[in-house]
N, C-alpha and C positions, 0 to 999 in steps of 0.2 A: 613117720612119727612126728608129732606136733612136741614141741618143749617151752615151758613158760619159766623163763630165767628170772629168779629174784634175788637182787642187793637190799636186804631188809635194813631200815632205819628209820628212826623217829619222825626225824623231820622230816628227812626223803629216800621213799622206798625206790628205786630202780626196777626196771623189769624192762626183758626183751624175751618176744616169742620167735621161734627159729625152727622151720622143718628139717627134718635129718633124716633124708633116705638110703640109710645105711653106710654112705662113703662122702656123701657131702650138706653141709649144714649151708641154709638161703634162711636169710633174715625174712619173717614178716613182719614185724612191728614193735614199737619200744617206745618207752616213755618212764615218766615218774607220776607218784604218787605223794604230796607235801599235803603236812598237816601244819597246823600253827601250834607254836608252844602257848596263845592264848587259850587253847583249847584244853580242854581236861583229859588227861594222858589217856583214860578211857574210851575217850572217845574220839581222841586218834590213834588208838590201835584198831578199833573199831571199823575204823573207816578204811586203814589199809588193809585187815584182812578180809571186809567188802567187799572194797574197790578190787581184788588181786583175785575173788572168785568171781568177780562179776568177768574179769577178762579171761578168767579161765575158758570158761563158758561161750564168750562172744567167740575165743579164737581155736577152741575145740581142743583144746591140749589137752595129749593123753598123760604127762609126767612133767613132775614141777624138779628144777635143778634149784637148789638156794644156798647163798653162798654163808656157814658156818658163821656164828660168834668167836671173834678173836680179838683181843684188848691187849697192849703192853704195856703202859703205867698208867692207866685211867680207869680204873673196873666201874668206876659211879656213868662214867659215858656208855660202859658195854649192859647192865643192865637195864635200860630202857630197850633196848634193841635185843636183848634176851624176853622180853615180854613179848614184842614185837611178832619174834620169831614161834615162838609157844603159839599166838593165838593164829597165825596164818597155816602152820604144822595144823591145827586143829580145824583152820576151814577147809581146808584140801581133804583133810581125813573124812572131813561129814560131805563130802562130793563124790567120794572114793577114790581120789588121786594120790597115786603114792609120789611120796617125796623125799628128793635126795638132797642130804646135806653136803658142800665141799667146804 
């Protein structure tokens, strides 16, 4: 099984893809996804939930891991990253990838 690991955020989404044949997880590839805050927040959500199907695709993953919204005194910082997370939840959905929150 292929897994495309995402750390969703604004400015820089994380991701790594890793095969897991039942007993042991091998890295294949990882990087980030950076938007600019010059950009209109539309259209960097846009772009990372793009860019995060465009790699799903290139790297065949069967099941996306993404790592949960959690804030402890800054909620105005975790709602951009709650959008974030909404629109990528919804590109994987229109790909048919299910996806696991931690």
């Amino acid at each position: 099984m292929r897994v495309l690991g995402v750390d969703p955020g604004l400015a820089d989404t994380g991701w790594g893809v890793v095969d897991f044949d039942g007993g042991h997880y091998r890295p294949v590839s990882f990087g980030t996804i950076s938007t600019s805050p010059k950009e209109r927040i539309q259209d960097r959500i846009y772009t990372i939930a793009t860019d995060l199907g465009t790699l799903l695709g290139k790297y065949e993953c069967s099941v996306v891991a993404m790592e949960d919204i959690f804030f402890t005194k800054n909620i105005t910082s975790a709602i951009p990253v709650a959008k974030v997370i909404g629109a990528v939840i919804f590109r994987f959905s229109e790909l048919g990838v299910p996806v696991y929150l931690y």
